[in-house]
N, C-alpha and C positions, 0 to 999 in steps of 0.2 A: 430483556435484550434478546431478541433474535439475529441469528447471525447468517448469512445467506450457505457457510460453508458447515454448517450443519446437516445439511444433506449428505454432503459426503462424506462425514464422519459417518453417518450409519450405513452407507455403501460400503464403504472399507469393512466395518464389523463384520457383515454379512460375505464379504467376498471372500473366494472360495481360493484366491490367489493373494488375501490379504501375508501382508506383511508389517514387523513393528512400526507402528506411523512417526512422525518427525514432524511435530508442527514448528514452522519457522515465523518468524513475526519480531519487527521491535518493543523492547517492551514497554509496556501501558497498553495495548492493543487488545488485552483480553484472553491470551492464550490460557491463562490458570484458570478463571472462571469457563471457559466452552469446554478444556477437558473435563473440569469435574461436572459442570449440567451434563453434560454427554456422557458420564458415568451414573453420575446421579439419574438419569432418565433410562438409560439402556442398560444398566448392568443390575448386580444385587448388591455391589458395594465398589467404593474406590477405595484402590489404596495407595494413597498419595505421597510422595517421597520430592522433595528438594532440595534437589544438589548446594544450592548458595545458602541457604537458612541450616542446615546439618550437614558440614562438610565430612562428618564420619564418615558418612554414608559411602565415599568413596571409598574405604577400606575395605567394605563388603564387595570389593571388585577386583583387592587385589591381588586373593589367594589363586583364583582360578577365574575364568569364563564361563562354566559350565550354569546355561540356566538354573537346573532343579536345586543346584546347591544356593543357589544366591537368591531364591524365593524362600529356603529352609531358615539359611539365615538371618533373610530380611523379617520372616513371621518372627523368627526369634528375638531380634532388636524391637522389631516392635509390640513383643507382647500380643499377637493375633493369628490368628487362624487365615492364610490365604488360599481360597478357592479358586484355583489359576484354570477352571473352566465358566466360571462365574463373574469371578473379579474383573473389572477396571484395574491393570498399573500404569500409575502415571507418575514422570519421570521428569521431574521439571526442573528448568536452568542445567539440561545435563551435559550442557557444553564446560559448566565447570570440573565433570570426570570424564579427563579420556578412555581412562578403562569400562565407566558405565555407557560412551557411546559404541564404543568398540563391543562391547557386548552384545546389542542390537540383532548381530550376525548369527551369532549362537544360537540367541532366542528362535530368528528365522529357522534355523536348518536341525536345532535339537527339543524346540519345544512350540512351534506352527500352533499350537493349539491357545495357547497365551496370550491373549491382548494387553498389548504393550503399547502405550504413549506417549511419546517425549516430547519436552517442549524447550526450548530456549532461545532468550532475547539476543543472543549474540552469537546462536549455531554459525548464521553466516560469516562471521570471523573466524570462527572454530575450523569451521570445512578450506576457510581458504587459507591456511595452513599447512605444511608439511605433515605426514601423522598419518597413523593406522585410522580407516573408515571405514564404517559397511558400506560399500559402493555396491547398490544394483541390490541390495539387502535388504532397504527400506522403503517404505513410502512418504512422500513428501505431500506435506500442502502447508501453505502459506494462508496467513492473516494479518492482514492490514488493518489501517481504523476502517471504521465502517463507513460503507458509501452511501449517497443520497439517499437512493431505498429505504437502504438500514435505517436510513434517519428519520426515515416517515415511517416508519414503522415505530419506531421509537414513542415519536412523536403521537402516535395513536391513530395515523392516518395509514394504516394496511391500505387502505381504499385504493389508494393515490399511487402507493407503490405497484400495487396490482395492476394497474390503470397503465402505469407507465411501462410495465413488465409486459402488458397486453396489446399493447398499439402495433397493430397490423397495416395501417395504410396512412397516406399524409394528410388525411383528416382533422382542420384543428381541432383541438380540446374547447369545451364549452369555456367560456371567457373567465366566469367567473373562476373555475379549478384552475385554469391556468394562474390567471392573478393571486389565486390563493397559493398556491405551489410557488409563484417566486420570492411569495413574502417569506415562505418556508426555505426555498434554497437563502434568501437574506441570513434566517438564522443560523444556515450551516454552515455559509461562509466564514460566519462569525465562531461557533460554535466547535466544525469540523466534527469528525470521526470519532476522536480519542474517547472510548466507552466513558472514563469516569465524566470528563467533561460533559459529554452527552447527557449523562443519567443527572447529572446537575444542573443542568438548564431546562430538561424533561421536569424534574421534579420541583425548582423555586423559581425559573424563569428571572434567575439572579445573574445579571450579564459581567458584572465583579466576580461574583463570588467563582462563575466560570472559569474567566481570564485569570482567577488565582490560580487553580489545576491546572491551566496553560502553564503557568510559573513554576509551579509545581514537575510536571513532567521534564522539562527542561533544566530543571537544576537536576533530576534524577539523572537525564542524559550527560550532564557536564560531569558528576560524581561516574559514572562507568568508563567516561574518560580517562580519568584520574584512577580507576581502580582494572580497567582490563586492557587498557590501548600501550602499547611502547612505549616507553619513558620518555623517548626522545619526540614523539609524537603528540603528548598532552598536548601542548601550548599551540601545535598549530592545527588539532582538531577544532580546540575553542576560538580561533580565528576564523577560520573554515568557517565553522557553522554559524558566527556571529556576522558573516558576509553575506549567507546568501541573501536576506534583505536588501542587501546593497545592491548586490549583482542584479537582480529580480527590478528594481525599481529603475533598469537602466534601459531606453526604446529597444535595445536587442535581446536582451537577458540575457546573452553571452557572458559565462565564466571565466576570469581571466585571475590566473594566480597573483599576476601584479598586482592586482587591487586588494586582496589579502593582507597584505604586510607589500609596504613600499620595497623595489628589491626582491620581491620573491618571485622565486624559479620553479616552476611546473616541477622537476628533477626534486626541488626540494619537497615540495609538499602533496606530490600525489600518492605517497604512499598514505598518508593519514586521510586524503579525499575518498582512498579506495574502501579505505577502515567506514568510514560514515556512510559505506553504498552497502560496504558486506555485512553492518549489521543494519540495517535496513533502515534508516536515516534519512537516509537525500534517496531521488531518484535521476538517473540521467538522462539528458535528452540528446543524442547527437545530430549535428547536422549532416545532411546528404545534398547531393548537388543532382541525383539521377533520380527516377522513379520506377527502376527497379530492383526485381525482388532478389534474393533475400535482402534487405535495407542495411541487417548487421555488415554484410560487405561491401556497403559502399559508404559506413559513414568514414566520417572524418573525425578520427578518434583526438584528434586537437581543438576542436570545436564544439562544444556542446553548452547545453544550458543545467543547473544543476536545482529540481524542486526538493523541498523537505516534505517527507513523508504525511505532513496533515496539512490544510489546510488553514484549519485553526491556530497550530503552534507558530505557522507562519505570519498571521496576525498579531500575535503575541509579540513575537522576534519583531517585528515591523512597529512595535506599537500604537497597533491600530486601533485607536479608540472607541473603547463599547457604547457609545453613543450615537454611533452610524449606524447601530440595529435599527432607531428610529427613524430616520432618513432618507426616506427612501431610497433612490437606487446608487448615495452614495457608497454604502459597501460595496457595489460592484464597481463603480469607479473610483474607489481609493488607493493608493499607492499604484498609480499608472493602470491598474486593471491588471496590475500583478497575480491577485488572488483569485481572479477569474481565471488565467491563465493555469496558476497553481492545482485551483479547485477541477479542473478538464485534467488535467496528467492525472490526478487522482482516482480519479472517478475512471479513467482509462485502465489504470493498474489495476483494479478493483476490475476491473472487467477483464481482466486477465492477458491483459496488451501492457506487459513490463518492459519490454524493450521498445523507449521511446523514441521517436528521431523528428524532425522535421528538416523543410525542403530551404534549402539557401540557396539561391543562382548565385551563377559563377562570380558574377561583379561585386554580390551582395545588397542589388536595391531592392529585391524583393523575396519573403519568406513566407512561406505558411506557417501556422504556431506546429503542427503538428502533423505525421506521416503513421498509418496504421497498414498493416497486411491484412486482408483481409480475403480467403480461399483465390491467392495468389497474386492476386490484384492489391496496388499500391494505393489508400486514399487520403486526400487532402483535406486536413480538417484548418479550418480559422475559428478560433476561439474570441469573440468581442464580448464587450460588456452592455451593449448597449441595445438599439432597435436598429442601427442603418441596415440597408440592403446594399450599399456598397462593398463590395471585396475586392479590392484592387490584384491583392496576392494571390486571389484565386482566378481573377481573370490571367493573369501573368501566369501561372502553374499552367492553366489551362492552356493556352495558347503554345505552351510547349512542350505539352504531354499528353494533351488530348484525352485525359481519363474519361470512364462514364459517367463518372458520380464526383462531385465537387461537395464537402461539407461544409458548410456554414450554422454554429452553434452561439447564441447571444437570445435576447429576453424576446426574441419576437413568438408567437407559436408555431407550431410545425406548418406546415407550407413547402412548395414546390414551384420552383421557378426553373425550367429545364433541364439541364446539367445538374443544378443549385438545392440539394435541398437544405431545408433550412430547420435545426432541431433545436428549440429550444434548451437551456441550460439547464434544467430544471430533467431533462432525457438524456443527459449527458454521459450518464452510466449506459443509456441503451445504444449508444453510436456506434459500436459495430454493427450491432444487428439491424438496426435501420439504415445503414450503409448500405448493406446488401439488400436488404427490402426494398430499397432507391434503387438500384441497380435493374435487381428483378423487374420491378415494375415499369 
C-alpha cells in the first residue's frame, strides 16, 4: 500500500520547523499502518502506544506535562530503552487522553528534538469540544481512504497513475488505456478507498468477500456511536447515516432532516449530523447561488447535499449488488448515478478541496454537481455517468457567469470543446489541476 501522503510524513521529519504531527482520519482509513511504515522505514525503532487498547497509559500524563519525565516513565512501563533522537513515538487514538493530547505543547517547546505522532479516529470530535489544545503547537495532515491513484497503484498499475499524475495537455489517452482505466475505475466504484477492502479485492478478487469488509467497517462505525457520541445522540446518528442512501438517490441530493425520521427538525438533529462531519464520516456539500470567491461565504448553510466518506461503504449502505462489477457501465448508472456523484466529491477531498459546494440558481431549475476555488477563480464541474456531450447546467452556469473554464467529467476521454473541457472520470482526482491547465491554455 502506498499512500500519496507519505511524502509529507518524511518532509515534516526533516523540517527544521517540524512540530508534534496530528494525523486526523476516520477510522479504517490506515492511519496505524502509515505511522508505523513511516517509522518502520525512517527511524531505528517505533514505539508505539494506544490510547483505546491500554487505557493506563493515560496515567502516565497525569502527574505532570513535562516531556523528559513521561518518556522516563513510558521506558519504564514498557520495559525498553527510548532513544528519543532515534525513536518513532507514536501516539494513537490519543483523542481518548486529554492530558496526552494537551501534552503535544510541551513536547513542542521543551523537547523539539522528539518525534512525536499522534493519530486518532475521532481527533475531529475531540477538537470540536470545549478543552485545553495545542493550538498553533502541532502539525496536522489528514487521511482519507485512498484515491483512484491510490487504487492503481494498488492494483499494480503505477503506470496509469503516473500517466494520469502526468497529463500536461488535452490530448486523448490511447483508447485502449482509457478503456482499461474505466474497467478499473468500475472496480473502485465498487471496491472504494477503504485500505482493508482494497487489500481484499487486490489480493482474491472476491467481490463478497469485499462487500463483507464493507459490513464490517460500518458496524465498527455504528459501535463508536454507541461507545463515543452523547447519549442522547446514538439513535439519531444511526438514522442519519442509514439516510444518506435515501437522500443520495433523490434527482437533487438535497439533505432534508424531514426525511430522517418523519417530524424531524434540523434543531433536533444537527447536532449528531455535525458529530458524523467532525469525525470524518459524511462530507458536506453546500449550495451557493453566486460564483464568487470565497464560496464559504456565500453558501447557504440550510441547503447542502451530505456524501459518506467512501465510495464503496456507500455501495454497501445502498445495497448495491456485487454483480454490477460485471456489467458493464451499470455501476456507474446504478442508484441514479449516485455513486458517480459520490465517487467525484471524493476524489475532490483527496485532492485537498474539502470544502464542497455547488451552484443552485435562484428558482432552482438548474445546478451544477460541483463548485471548486481554484487560484481565485470559481469552477464549475458536472459530474455524469455516462458518454453525452450535453450539459444543460453548464450551459445555464455559463450564461450567467461567464467563467473561463466549464468542467464536464463522465466516461468520454479528455477532449476540448471551447469553454468545455471534458476529463474523464477515470482524472477525476487531477480536476483541479487540469482546470487550470484548461484555463492556461
Amino acid at each position: 500500500m502506498q499512500r500519496s501522503v507519505y511524502s509529507s510524513l518524511v518532509a515534516w521529519k526533516s523540517s527544521a520547523q517540524r512540530k508534534p504531527l496530528l494525523l486526523r482520519g476516520a477510522r479504517q482509513t490506515g492511519k496505524t499502518w502509515l505511522l508505523r511504515e513511516f517509522g518502520r522505514r525512517e527511524f531505528a525503532r517505533v514505539v508505539y502506544l494506544d490510547f483505546e487498547e491500554d487505557p493506563r497509559l493515560d496515567g502516565l500524563f497525569q502527574r505532570d506535562l513535562d516531556p523528559h519525565r513521561i518518556l522516563a516513565d513510558l521506558a519504564l512501563y514498557r520495559g525498553e530503552t527510548i532513544d528519543s533522537d532515534r525513536d518513532l513515538i507514536v501516539l494513537d487514538e490519543i483523542q481518548a487522553s486529554v492530558r496526552a493530547l494537551t501534552a503535544l505543547k510541551y513536547f513542542r517547546d521543551r523537547a523539539p528534538h522528539v518525534h512525536v505522532a499522534a493519530a486518532g479516529s475521532l481527533l475531529g470530535v475531540r477538537m470540536s469540544r470545549p478543552g485545553s489544545f495545542p493550538v498553533g503547537q502541532v502539525n496536522f495532515l489528514d487521511l482519507g481512504p485512498m484515491s483512484f491513484p491510490e487504487y492503481l497503484t494498488a492494483r499494480g498499475r503505477h503506470g496509469y497513475a503516473e500517466l494520469l499524475q502526468g497529463i500536461d495537455a488535452f490530448d486523448p489517452l490511447p483508447i485502449p488505456i482509457h478503456q482499461d482505466m474505466i474497467d478499473l475505475l468500475r472496480e473502485y466504484v465498487f471496491v472504494g478507498g477503504m485500505p482493508e477492502a482494497v487489500r481484499t479485492f487486490a489480493a482474491t478478487h472476491d467481490a463478497e468477500a469485499t462487500r463483507a469488509i464493507h459490513r464490517e467497517i460500518c458496524d465498527s462505525y455504528l459501535l463508536d456511536f454507541a461507545k463515543h457520541a452523547p447519549s442522547t445522540d446514538i439513535p439519531k446518528l444511526g438514522l442519519i447515516w442509514d439516510s444518506i442512501p435515501r437522500h443520495l438517490a433523490k434527482e437533487n441530493r438535497k439533505f432534508m432532516f424531514s426525511a430522517v425520521r418523519k417530524g424531524a427538525r434540523s434543531r433536533e438533529y444537527e447536532n449528531a449530523l455535525r458529530w458524523l462531519h467532525d469525525a470524518g464520516l459524511v462530507h458536506f456539500c453546500h449550495a451557493v447561488s453566486s460564483a464568487r470567491g470565497p464560496l464559504s461565504h456565500y453558501a447557504d448553510r440550510s441547503c447542502f447535499k451530505v456524501y459518506p466518506l467512501d465510495v464503496g461503504l456507500l455501495g454497501a449502505m445502498s445495497r448495491t449488488p456485487p454483480r454490477l462489477l460485471v456489467e458493464e457501465d451499470r455501476m456507474f448508472t446504478e442508484f441514479r448515478g449516485a455513486l458517480v456523484e459520490s465517487y467525484v466529491a471524493q476524489q475532490l477531498v483527496a485532492a485537498r478541496h474539502r470544502d464542497l459546494h455547488y451552484w443552485r440558481s435562484s428558482g432552482g431549475r438548474a445546478e451544477t454537481d460541483f463548485l471548486i476555488e481554484i487560484a481565485g477563480r470559481v469552477v464549475p464541474i458536472e459530474a455524469k455517468a455516462g458518454l453525452s456531450r450535453r450539459s444543460k447546467s453548464l450551459r445555464s452556469y455559463d450564461r450567467q457567469f461567464a467563467p473561463d473554464v466549464l468542467i464536464r467529467t463522465n466516461l468520454r476521454n479528455l477532449e476540448r470543446d471551447g469553454k468545455v473541457a471534458n476529463i474523464p472520470l477515470h482524472a477525476a482526482h487531477e480536476i483541479p489541476r487540469l482546470a487550470e491547465l484548461n484555463a492556461a491554455g
